[in-house]
C-alpha positions in Angstrom: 0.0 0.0 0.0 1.2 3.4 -0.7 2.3 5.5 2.0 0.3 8.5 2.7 2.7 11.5 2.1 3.9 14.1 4.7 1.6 16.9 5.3 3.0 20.5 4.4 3.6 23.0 7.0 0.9 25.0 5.5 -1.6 22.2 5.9 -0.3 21.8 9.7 -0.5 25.3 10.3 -3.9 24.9 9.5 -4.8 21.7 11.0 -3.1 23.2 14.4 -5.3 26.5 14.3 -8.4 24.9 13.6 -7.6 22.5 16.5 -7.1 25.2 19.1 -10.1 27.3 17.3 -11.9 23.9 18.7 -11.2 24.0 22.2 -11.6 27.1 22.6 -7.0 27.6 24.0 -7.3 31.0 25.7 -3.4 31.3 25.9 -0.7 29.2 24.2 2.0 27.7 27.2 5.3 26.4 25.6 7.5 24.8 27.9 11.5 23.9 27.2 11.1 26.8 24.7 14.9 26.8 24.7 14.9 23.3 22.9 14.0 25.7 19.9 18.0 26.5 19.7 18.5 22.5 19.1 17.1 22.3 15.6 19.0 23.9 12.5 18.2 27.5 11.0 15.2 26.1 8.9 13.5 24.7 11.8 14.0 27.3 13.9 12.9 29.9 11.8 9.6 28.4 11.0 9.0 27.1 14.3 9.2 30.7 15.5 7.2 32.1 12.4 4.7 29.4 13.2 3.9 31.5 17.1 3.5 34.7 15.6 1.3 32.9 13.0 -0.6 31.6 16.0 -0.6 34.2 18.2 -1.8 36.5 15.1 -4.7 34.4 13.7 -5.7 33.3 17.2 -5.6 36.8 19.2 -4.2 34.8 22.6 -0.8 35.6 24.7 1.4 33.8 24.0 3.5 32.5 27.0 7.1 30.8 26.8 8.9 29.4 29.4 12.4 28.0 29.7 16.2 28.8 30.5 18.2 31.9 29.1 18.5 30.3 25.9 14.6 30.7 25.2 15.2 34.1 25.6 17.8 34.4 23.3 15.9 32.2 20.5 12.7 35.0 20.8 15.5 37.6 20.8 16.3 36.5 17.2 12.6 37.4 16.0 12.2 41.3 16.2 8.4 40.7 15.7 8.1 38.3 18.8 10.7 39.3 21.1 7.9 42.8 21.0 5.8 39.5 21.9 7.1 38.6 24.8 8.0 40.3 28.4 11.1 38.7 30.0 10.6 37.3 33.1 13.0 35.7 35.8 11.5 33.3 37.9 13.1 33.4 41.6 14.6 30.4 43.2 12.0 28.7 45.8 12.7 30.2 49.6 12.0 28.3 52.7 8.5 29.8 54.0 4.7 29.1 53.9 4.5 28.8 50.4 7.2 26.3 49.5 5.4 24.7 52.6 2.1 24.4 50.5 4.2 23.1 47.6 5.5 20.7 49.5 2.5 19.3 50.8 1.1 19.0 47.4 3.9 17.3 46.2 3.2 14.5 49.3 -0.6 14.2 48.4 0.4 13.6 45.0 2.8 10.8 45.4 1.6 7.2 45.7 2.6 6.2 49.2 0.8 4.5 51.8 2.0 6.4 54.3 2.2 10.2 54.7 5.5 12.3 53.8 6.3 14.6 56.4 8.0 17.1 54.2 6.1 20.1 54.1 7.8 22.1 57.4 10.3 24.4 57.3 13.2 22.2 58.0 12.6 19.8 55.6 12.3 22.9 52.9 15.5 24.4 54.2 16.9 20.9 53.2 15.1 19.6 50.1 16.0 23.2 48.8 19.8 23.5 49.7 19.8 19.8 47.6 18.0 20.7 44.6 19.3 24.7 44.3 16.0 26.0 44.5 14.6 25.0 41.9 10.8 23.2 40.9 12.6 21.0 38.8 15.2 20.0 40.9 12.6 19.7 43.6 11.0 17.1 41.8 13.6 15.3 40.3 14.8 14.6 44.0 11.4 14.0 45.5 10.8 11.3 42.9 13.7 9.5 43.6 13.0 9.4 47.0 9.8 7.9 46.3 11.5 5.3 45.1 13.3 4.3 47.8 10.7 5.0 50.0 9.1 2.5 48.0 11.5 0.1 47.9 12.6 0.0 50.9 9.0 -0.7 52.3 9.1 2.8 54.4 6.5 3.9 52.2 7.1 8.0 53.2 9.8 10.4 52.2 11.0 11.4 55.5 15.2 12.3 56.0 16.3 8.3 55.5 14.6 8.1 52.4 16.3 11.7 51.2 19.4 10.3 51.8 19.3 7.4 50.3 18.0 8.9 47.5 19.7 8.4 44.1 19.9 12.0 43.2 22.5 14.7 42.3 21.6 18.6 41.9 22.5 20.3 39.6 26.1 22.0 40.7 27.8 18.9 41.1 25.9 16.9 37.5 27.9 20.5 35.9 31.3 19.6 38.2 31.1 15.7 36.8 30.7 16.9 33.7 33.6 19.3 33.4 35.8 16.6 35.2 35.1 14.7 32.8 35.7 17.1 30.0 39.5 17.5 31.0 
């Protein structure tokens, strides 16, 4: 049987507007927008023509999120970086609201028994290991739950934390330069 060929980017264009047309998208999210920078000149370009397209035809913000680097791929569009207000995102502190996030990290995961991790302490901690960041935070959490799993505690509490199988971010950068050299 013959294959069915490759739609055109027109065609997707298209498709993908009448799509969010549908469901009535309000405001466009795109996370990791800094992966944008991974794909040739080409892609880039009509990967970034294809937002203003849809931020055009669709009259929604448009809202990206990422590392430097997505700033510096809208910075290469004159038309979107108008588009777009630069934001910095503060690393998590240790108060009341990382304590909520905390907390709805432990309802979230699937352990029997209950994670004593949203106090001030434990934020104090979990942040100093994962630099602050949401991320990082979950990464860490997650492989906590593993053990905690594992190891039939069933809650993240500080012996689960340590045993962890986790590494922030600072020292991943370290090993990797050690290893450069």
């Amino acid at each position: 049987a013959p294959l069915r060929p490759r739609p055109r980017l027109p065609e997707m264009e298209q498709l993908a507007l009448a799509l969010l047309r549908k469901v009535g998208v309000r405001m466009l999210v795109i996370d990791e927008l800094h992966n944008v920078l991974a794909g040739n000149s080409v892609n880039r370009r009509e990967f970034l023509n294809l937002l203003r397209f849809l931020g055009n035809e669709l009259r929604i913000p448009l809202v990206g999120v990422g590392t430097r680097d997505a700033y510096l791929a809208i910075r290469s569009d004159d038309q979107l970086e108008n588009r777009f207000e630069p934001m910095m995102l503060p690393v998590w502190e240790a108060n009341d609201d990382c304590c909520s996030l905390l907390a709805s990290f432990a309802a979230s995961l699937p352990l029997r028994r209950p994670s004593p991790i949203a106090t001030l302490d434990m934020a104090r901690y979990l942040l100093t290991r994962s630099e602050g960041t949401i991320g990082e935070l979950a990464h860490l959490l997650m492989a906590a739950a593993i053990v905690a799993v594992e190891s039939g505690e069933e809650a993240i509490n500080h012996r689960t934390l340590s045993m962890a199988v986790y590494t922030g971010p600072s020292e991943r950068r370290r090993q990797f330069e050690r290893e450069l050299m």
